[in-house]
C-alpha positions as CSV (number, residue, x, y, z in Angstrom):
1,X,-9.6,-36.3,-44.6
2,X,-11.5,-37.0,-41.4
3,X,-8.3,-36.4,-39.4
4,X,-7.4,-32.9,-41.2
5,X,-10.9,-31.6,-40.2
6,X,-10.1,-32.8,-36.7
7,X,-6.3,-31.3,-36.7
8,X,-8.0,-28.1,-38.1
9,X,-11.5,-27.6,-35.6
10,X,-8.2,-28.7,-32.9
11,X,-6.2,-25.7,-33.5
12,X,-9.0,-23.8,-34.3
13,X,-10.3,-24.2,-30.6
14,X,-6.8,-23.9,-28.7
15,X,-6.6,-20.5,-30.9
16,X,-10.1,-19.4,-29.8
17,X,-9.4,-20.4,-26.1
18,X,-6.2,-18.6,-26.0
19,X,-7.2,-15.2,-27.7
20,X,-9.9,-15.0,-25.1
21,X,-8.1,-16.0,-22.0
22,X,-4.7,-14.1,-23.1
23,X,-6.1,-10.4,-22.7
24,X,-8.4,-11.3,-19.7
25,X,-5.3,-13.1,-17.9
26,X,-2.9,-9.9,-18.5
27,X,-6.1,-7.4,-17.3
28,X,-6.4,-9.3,-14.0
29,X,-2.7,-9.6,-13.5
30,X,-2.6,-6.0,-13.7
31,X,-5.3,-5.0,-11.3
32,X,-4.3,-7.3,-8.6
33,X,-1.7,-6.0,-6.2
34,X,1.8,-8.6,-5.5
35,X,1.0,-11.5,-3.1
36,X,3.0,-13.8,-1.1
37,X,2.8,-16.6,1.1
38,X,4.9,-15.5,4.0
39,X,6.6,-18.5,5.2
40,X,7.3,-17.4,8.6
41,X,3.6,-16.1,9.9
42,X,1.8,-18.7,6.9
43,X,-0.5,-15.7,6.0
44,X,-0.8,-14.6,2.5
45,X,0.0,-10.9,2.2
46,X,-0.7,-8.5,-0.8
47,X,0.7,-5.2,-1.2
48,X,0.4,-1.8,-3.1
49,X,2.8,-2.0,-6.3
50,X,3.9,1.6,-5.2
51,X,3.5,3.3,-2.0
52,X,2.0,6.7,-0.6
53,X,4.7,9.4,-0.5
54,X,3.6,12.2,1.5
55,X,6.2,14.9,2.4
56,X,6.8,18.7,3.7
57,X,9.6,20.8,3.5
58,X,12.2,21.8,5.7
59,X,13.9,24.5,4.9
60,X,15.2,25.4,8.3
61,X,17.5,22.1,7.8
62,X,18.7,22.7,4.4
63,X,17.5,23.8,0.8
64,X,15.2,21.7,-0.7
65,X,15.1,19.1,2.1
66,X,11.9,17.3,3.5
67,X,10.4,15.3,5.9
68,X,9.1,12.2,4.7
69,X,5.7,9.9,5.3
70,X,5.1,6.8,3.4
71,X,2.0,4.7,3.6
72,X,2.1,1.5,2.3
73,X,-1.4,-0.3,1.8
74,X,-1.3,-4.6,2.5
75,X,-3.7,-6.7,2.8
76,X,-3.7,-10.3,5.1
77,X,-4.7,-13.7,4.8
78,X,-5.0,-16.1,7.5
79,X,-7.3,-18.9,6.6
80,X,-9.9,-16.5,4.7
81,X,-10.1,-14.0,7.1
82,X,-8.6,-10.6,5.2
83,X,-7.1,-7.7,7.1
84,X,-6.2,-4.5,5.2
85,X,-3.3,-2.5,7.4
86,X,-1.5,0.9,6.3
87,X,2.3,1.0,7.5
88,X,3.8,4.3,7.9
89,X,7.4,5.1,8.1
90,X,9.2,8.6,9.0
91,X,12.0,9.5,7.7
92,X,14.6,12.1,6.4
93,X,17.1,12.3,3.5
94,X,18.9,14.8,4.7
95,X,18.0,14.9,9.3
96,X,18.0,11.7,11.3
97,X,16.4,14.4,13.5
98,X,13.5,14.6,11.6
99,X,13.3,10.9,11.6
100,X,10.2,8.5,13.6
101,X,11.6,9.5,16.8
102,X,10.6,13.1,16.9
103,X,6.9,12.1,16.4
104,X,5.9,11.5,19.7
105,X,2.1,10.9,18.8
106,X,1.2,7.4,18.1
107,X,-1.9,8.0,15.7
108,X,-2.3,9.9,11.9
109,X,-4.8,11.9,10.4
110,X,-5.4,11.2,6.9
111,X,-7.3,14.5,5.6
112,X,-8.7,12.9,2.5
113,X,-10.8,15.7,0.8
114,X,-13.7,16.7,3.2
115,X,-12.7,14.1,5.8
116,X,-10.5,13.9,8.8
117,X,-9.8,9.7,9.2
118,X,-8.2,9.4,12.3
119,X,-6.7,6.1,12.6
120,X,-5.2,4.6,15.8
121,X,-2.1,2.8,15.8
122,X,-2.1,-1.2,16.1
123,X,-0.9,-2.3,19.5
124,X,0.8,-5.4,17.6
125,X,4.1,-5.4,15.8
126,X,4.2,-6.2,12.0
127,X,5.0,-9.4,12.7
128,X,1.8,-10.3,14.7
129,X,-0.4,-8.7,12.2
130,X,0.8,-11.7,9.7
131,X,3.8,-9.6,8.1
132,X,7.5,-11.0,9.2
133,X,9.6,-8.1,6.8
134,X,8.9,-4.8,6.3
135,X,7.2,-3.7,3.4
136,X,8.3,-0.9,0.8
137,X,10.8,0.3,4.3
138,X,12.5,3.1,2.6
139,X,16.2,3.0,2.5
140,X,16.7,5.8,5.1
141,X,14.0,4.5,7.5
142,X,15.4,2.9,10.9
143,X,13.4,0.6,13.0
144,X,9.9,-1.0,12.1
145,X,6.8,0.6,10.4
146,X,3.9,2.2,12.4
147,X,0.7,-0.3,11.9
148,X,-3.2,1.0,11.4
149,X,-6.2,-1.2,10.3
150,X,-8.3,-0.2,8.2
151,X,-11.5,-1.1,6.7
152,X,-11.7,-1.8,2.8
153,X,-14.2,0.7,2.5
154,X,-12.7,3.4,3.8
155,X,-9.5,2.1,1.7
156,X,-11.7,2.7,-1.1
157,X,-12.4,6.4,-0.4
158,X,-9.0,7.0,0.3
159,X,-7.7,5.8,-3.0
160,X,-10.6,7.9,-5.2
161,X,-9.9,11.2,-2.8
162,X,-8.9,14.2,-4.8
163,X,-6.7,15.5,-2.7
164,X,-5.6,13.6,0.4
165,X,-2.8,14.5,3.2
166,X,-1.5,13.1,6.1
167,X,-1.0,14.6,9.4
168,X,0.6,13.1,12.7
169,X,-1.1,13.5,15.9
170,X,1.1,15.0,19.0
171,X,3.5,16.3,16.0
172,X,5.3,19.5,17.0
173,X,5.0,20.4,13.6
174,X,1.6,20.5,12.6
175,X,1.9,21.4,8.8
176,X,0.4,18.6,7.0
177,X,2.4,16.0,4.5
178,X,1.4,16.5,1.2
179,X,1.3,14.0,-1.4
180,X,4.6,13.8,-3.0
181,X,4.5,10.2,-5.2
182,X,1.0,9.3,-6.1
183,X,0.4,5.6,-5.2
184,X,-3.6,5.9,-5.1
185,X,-4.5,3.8,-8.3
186,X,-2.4,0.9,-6.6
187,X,-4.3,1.6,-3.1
188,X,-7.6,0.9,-5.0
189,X,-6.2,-1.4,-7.0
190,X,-5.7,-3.2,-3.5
191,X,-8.9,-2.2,-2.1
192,X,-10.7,-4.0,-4.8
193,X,-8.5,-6.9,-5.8
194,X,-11.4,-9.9,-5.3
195,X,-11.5,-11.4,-1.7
């Protein structure tokens, strides 16, 4: 008798335990953004599930084509000390013209509802800011990824802005990208994943 009372408090307990750290578990999963140990820099890198898709169009090339910007928001590692970085690619579907080579301007504009963040681009290549392969690189993107720090706060903002576009500095163009694929709710899902 004494051991059915013990076999049943037993699987009472594991039951209790496991309907209250089953939901919790699959909540936090789903907040925090992928993370890797990179085995080539040793830093542990986090990034958005989905990227930033700004883009404008370009009629002048073709119907219905566009000119492309994505931002992809990571976060680094490196013994405790966290970085947060945005890479940007350029790129075109349809004119290797209208690719990262014609933007001659190093830094972008992020107009993210009343504000103008202008962020200056990172002197060090991906791989010295703790990230040995691209992240997110679209398929038609040559070469590697323009790199900006950033702050978390200002990540933050970002990712609750209403409306948010993204302009190049020194572009000949000077039409801003609009947001084409939403990726904020991964950008503050990012921004506030516990350090």
């Amino acid at each position: 008798m004494v051991r059915n009372i013990q076999a049943i408090v037993g699987l009472a307990l594991a039951l209790a335990i496991a309907g209250c750290a089953g939901p919790r578990a699959a909540g936090n999963s789903s907040h925090r953004p992928a993370e890797y140990l990179d085995p080539d820099t040793a830093a542990s890198v986090a990034s958005v599930a989905h990227p930033i898709i700004f883009a404008r169009p370009h009629q002048d090339v073709a119907a219905n084509s566009r000119q492309y910007a994505t931002l992809v928001g990571a976060s680094v590692n490196r013994a405790g000390r966290y970085e947060y970085l945005l890479l940007v690619y350029l790129w075109s579907t349809v004119d290797p013209r209208l690719g990262a080579g014609v933007h001659p301007g190093n830094n972008v504009i992020l107009l993210a509802d009343d504000r103008a963040i202008r962020l200056q681009r990172d002197s060090r290549t991906l791989r010295d800011a703790g990230i040995a392969k691209p992240l997110d690189r679209p398929a038609h993107t040559r070469g590697p990824p323009r790199v900006y720090r950033i702050d978390q706060p200002t990540l933050q903002f970002l990712a609750s802005a209403r409306r948010l576009r993204l302009q190049v500095e020194g572009d000949t163009d000077t039409r801003p990208f609009d947001v084409w694929k939403d990726g904020r709710r991964e950008l503050a899902q990012l921004a506030s994943a516990a350090n």
